[in-house]
C-alpha distance (Angstrom), angle and dihedral (degrees) to the residues before:
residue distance angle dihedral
X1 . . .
X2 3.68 . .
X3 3.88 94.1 .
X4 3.93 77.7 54.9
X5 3.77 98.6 51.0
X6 4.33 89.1 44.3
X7 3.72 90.7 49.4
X8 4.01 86.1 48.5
X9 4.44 87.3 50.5
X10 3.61 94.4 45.2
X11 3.93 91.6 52.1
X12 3.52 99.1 41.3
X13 3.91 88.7 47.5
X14 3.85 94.1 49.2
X15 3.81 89.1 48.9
X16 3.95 90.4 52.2
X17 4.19 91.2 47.6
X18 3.66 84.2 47.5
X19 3.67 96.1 45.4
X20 4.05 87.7 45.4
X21 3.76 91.0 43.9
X22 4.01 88.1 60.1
X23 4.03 97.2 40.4
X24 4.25 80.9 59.1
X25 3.36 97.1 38.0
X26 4.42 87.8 49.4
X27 3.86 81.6 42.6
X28 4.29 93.3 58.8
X29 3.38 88.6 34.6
X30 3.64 91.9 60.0
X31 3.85 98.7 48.3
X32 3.55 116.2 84.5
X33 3.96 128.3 -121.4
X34 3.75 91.6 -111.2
X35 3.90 131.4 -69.5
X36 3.32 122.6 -54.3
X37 3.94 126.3 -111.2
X38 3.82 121.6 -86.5
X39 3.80 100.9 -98.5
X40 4.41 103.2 -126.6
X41 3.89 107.2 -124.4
X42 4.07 102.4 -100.4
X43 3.95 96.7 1.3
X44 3.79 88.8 137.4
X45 2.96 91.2 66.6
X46 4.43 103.2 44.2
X47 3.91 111.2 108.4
X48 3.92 111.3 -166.7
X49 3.67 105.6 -108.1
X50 3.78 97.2 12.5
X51 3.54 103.6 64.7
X52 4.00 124.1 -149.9
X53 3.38 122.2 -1.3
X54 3.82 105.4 -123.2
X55 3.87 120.6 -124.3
X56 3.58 115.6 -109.5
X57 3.30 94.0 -121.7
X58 3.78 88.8 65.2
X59 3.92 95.9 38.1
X60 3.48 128.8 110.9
X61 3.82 129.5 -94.4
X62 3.17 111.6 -113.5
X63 3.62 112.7 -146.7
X64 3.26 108.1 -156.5
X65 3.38 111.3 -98.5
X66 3.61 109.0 111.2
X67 3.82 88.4 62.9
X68 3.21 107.7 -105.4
X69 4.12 86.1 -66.1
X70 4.48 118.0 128.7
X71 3.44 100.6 -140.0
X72 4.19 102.9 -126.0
X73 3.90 123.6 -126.0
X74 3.81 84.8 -124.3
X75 3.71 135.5 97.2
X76 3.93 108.0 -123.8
X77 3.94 107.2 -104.6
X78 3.38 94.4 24.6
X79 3.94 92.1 99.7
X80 3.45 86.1 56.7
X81 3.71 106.1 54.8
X82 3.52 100.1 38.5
X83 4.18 106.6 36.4
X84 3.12 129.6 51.1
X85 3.77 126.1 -144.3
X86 4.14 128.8 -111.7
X87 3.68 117.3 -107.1
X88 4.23 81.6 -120.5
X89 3.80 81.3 59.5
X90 3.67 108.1 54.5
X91 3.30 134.9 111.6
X92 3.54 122.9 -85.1
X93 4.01 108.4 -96.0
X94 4.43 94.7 -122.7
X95 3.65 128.6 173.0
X96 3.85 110.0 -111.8
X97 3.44 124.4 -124.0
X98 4.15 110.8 -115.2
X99 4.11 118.7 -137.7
X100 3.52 123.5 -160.9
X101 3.87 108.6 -42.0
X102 3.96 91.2 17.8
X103 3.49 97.2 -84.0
X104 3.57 128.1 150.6
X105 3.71 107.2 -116.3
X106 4.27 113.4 -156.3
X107 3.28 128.7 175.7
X108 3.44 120.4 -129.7
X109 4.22 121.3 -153.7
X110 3.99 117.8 -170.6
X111 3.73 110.4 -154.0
X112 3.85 121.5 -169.6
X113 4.20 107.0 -130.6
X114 4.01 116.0 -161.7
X115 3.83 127.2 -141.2
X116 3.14 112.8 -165.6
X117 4.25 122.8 176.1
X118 3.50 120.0 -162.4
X119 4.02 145.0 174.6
X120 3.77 127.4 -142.3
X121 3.48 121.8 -155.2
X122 4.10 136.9 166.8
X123 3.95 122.5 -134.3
X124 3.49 98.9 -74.6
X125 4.34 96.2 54.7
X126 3.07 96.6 -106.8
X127 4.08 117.4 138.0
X128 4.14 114.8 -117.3
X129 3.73 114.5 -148.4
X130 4.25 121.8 -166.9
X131 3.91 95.0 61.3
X132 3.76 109.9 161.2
X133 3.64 116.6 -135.6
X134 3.93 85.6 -127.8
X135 4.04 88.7 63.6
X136 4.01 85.8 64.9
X137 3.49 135.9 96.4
X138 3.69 119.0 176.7
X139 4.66 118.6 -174.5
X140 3.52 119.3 -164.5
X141 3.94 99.6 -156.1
X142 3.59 94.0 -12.1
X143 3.96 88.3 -52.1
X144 4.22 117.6 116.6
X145 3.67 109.4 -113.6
X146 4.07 122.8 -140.7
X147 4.31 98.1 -124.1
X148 3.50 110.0 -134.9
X149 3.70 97.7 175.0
X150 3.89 137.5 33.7
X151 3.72 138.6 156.2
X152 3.32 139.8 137.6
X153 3.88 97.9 -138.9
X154 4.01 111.1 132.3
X155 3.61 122.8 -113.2
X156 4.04 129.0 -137.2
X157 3.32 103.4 -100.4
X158 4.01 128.3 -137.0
X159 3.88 107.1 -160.8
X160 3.61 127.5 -172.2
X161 3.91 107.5 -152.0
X162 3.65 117.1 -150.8
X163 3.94 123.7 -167.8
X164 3.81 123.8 -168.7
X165 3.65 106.7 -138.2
X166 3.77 92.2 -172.3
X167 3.42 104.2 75.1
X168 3.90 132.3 125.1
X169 4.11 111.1 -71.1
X170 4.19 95.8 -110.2
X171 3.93 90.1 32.7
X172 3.74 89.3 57.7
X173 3.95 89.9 42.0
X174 4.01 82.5 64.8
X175 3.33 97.2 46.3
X176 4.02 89.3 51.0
X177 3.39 90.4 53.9
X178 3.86 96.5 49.2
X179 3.59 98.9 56.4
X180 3.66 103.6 74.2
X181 3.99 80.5 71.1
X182 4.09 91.9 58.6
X183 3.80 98.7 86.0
X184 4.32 87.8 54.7
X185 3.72 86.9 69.3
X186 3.66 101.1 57.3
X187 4.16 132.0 56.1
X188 3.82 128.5 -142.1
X189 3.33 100.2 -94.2
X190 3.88 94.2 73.6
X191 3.62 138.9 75.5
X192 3.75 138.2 -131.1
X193 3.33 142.6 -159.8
X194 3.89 123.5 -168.9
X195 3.80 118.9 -147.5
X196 3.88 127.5 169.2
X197 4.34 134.3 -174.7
X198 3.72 139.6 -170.3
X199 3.89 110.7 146.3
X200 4.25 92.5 -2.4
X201 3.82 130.5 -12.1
X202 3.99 137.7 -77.1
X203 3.53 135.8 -172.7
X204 3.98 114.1 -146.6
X205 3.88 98.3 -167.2
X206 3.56 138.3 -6.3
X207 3.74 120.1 -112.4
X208 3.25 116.0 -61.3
X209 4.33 140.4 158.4
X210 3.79 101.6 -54.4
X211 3.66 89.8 -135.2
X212 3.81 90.4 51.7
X213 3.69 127.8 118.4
X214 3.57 91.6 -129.6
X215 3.80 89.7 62.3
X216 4.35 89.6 47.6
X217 3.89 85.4 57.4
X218 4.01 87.6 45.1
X219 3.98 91.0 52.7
X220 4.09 89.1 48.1
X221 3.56 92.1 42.7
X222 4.17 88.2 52.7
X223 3.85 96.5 62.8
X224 3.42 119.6 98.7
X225 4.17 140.6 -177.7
X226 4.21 87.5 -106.1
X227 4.07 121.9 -130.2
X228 3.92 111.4 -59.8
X229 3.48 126.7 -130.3
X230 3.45 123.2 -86.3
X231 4.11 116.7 -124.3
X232 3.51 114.7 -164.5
X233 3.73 110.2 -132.6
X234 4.07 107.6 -105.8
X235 4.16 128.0 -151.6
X236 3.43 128.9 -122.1
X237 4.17 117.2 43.5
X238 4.05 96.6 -28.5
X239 3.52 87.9 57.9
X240 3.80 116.5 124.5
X241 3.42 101.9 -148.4
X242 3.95 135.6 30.4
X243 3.97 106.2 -76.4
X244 4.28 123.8 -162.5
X245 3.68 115.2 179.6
X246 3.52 92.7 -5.8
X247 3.89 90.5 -59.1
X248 4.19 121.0 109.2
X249 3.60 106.6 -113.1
X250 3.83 111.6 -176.5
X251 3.84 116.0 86.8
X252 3.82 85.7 -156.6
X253 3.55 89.7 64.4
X254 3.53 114.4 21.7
X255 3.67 123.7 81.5
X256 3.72 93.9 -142.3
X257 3.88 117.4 7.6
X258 3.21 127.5 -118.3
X259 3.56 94.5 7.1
X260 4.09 122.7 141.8
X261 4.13 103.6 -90.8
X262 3.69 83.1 -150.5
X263 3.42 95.6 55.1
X264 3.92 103.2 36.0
X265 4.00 108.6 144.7
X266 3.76 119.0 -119.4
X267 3.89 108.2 -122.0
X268 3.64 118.2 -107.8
X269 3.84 126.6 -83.7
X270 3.94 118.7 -134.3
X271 3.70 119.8 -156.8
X272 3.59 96.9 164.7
X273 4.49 88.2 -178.0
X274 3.57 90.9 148.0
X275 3.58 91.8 54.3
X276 3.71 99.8 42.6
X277 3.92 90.8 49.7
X278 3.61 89.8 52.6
X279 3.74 93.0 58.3
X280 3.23 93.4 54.7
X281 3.86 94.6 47.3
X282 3.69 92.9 57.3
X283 4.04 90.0 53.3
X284 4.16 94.6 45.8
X285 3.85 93.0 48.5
X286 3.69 82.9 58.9
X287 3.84 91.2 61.2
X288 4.11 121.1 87.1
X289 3.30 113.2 -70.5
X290 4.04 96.4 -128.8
X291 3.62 90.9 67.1
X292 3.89 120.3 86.5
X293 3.96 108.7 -109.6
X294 3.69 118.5 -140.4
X295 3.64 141.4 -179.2
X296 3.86 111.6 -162.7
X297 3.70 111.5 -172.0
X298 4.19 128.6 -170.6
X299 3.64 100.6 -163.7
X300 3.97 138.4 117.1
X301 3.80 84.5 -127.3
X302 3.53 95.9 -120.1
X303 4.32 102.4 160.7
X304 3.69 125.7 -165.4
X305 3.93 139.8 140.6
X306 3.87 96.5 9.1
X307 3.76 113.5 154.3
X308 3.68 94.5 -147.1
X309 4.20 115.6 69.5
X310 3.72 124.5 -111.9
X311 3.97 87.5 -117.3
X312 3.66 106.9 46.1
X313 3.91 85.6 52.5
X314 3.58 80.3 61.1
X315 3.40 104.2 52.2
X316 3.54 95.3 49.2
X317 3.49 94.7 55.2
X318 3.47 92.5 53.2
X319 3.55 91.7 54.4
X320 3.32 103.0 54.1
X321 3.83 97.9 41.3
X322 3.89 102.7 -112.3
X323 4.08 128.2 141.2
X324 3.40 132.7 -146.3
X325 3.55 119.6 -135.7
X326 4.12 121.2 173.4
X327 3.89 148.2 176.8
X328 3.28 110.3 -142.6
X329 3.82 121.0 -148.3
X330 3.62 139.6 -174.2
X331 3.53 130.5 16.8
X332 3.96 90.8 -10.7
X333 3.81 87.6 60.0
X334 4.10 87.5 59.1
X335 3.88 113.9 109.3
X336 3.80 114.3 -96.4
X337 3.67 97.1 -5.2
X338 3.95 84.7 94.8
X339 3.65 78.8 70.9
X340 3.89 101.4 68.0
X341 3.65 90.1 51.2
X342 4.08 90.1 89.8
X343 3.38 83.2 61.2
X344 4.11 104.7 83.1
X345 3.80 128.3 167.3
X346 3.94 110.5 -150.8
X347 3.70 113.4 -105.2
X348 3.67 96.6 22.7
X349 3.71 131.0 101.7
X350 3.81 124.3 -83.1
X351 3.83 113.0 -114.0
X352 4.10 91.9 -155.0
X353 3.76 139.5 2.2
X354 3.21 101.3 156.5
X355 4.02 100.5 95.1
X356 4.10 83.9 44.8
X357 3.86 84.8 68.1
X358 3.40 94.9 42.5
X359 3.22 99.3 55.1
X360 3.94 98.3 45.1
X361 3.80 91.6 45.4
X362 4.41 99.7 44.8
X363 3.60 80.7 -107.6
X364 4.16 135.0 132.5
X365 3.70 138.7 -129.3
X366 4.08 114.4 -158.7
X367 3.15 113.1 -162.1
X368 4.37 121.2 -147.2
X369 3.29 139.7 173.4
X370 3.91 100.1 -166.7
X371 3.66 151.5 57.0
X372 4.17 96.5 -110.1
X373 3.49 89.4 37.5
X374 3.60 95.2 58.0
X375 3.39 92.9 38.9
X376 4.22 82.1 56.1
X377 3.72 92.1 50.9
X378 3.67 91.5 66.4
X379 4.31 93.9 64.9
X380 3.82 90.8 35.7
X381 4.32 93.4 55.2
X382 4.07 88.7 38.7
X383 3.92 88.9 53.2
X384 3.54 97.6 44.3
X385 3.90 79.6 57.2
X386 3.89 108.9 51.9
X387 3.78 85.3 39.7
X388 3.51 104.1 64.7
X389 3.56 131.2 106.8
X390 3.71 126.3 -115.8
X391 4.12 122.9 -140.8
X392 3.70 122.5 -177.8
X393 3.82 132.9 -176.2
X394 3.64 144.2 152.6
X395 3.85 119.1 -97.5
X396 3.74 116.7 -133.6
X397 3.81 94.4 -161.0
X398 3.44 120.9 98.6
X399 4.06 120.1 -74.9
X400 3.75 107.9 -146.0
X401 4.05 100.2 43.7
X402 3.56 95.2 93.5
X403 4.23 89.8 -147.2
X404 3.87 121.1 141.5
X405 3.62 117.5 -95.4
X406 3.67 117.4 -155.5
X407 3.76 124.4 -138.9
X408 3.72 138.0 -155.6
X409 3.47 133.0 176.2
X410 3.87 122.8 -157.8
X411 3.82 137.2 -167.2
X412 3.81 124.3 -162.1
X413 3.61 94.3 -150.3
X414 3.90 116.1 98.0
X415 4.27 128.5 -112.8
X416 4.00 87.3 17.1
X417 3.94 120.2 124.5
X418 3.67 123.0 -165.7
X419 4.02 124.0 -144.5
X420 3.40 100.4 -156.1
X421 4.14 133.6 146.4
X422 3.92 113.1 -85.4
X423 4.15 89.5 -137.3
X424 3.54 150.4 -44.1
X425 3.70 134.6 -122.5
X426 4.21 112.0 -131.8
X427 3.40 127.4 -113.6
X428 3.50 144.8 163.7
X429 3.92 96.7 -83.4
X430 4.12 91.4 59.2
X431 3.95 83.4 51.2
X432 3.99 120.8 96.5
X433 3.45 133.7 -172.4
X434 3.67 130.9 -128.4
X435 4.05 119.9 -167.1
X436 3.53 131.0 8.2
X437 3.73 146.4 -74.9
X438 4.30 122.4 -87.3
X439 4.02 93.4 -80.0
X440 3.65 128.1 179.1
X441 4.12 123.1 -140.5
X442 3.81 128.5 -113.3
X443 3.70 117.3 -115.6
């Protein structure tokens, strides 16, 4: 009987643990993890580096131009290299069909894809961002081209840095003194190289993280004293040299003896700019091609007894897909006296290039006069960089013929200009293969 009545307890007290065990565990159960995050207004639809998705109440029209195609936010290719597919997604395992020898005969079809970076800005320079891809319009020759690509995603950039080392005494004091702010404008995911050129062209350092210390000592290494003034040599007591009927006398002391102190030529400036942004061409073209190429130049743009011509310059920088983006200094940076520079007597030296590059390349020259604003110019170029837009399509001109293709890019939306390349010349880097190489099966 009392076995009976323990037996009875211990079951009635395991069924009451039990029965308290499940009231806890409904009780846990029923309380939540914790709250859940405050949702942002329109997050769903926030892509990093493209900003909000618009509405489509607000969005464009699109006309129907581009074919009925979306251009993609993704560089053609790039799905291939870096994904790889689902086993629900692969190909179809088919027998090939043999030619003659039992070879595997594919075709293979080059096509020639565009990049083409651009900035949009409204009437007072300043840069727009949330342009629709259906507010473009981009002509190849004057013909519309079907966009297969856009986004406005920045790219890594590779710069070359150029520094004119023959500028005026106090104007390349300034300059000096602006440099230390060069590193600010760039992040360290890009690259620099630091080149400089008085009478012929040197590179400092090859490229290296922007935010390196080897590129700090390149920068200090770049300044220079400038180009003094020249004094012509007077008569009389503040003469220089040893003067006899108004003609210097002493081959110690004379540059040329016997020659009219009155009339004593000035030596010859060189501004070899041509030269010096060649240089650096030839190293950036060398760089990866998905990495924004840049040429930043400090100079007054002053050109004269460069071996390499203004236009060829050109043409290779078109090819090879690099921009040239400048502060100009000095006298060039004066107000209005930009304005004289169209103005060019043969054989003499070239006041300013620098905005001809720019404007063949999508480029931009800033022009300043002082220390801060140099210093300013710096920011200003590298954000006109990082926030341009990015258009790609696929060329229906021929890809071998080597012939300049001009370029225009359009928007639909009033008081906007677009800075923007004026062409390209093709190469084999724009070109991209589609198939496969002569192959033959395994048995």
């Amino acid at each position: 009987m009392k076995l009976g009545l323990a037996a009875v307890l211990a079951t009635g007290l395991a069924a009451g643990l039990v029965t308290v065990a499940g009231a806890q565990a409904g009780q846990q159960q029923a309380i939540p993890d914790g709250p859940r995050p405050n949702v942002i207004p329109e997050a769903a639809g926030v892509t990093p580096g493209r900003g909000i998705t618009t509405s489509t109440s607000n969005t464009p029209a699109d006309d129907g131009g581009n074919g009925g195609v979306v251009p993609t936010s993704s560089l053609p290719g790039s799905q291939q290299k870096n994904e790889v597919p689902e086993a629900d997604q692969a190909a179809p395992d088919l027998k090939a069909e043999l030619g003659p020898g039992g070879r595997v005969q594919t075709l293979n079809v080059g096509v020639n894809f565009v990049q083409i970076p651009f900035t949009v800005k409204d009437k007072s320079g300043k840069l727009v961002p949330a342009i629709d891809w259906r507010e473009i319009r981009v002509y190849e020759n004057g013909i519309r081209q079907q966009m297969r690509y856009f986004s406005s995603d920045p790219f890594p950039l590779s710069i070359a840095f150029v520094v004119d080392q023959s500028l005026p005494f106090d104007v390349m004091q300034r300059v000096n003194d602006a440099l230390g702010a060069v590193q600010g404008a760039f992040t360290p995911y890009d690259e620099m190289a630091i080149f400089t050129y008085n009478n012929s062209t040197k590179m400092v350092t090859e490229y290296t993280g922007a935010q390196s210390n080897r590129a700090i000592a390149a920068i200090e290494r770049a300044k220079s004293t400038g180009r003094e003034a020249y004094l012509a040599s007077p008569m009389g007591p503040l003469s220089q040299t040893t003067n006899i009927n108004g003609h210097q006398f002493d081959p110690n002391t004379a540059p040329v003896r016997n020659s009219a102190s009155t009339f004593q030529a000035p030596p010859k400036e060189q501004h070899p700019l041509n030269d010096a942004i060649f240089e650096a061409a030839k190293s950036l073209a060398k760089r990866p091609g998905d990495r924004r190429r840049i040429i930043y130049v400090v100079s007054d743009g002053k050109e004269y007894g460069s071996k390499v011509k203004f236009k060829d310059v050109v043409q290779f920088l078109q090819t090879n897909k690099i921009a040239i983006y400048s502060t100009v200094v000095g006298d060039s940076a004066t107000p209005y006296v930009g304005w004289l520079d169209k103005f060019h007597i043969p054989y003499t030296m070239r006041e300013n290039v620098l905005p001809q590059y720019a404007a063949a390349t999508g480029g931009e020259a800033v022009s300043q006069w002082s220390r801060k604003g140099i210093e300013e110019s710096f920011g200003k170029v590298a954000e006109d960089v990082r926030l341009q837009y990015t258009v790609g399509y696929y060329s229906h001109e021929a890809i071998t013929d080597g012939k300049f293709r001009t370029v225009e890019v359009r928007v639909t939306r009033p008081d906007l200009n677009i800075v923007a390349k004026k062409g390209y010349y093709p190469t084999a880097e724009n070109m991209m293969r589609t198939g496969g190489n002569t192959t033959t099966p395994q048995k």
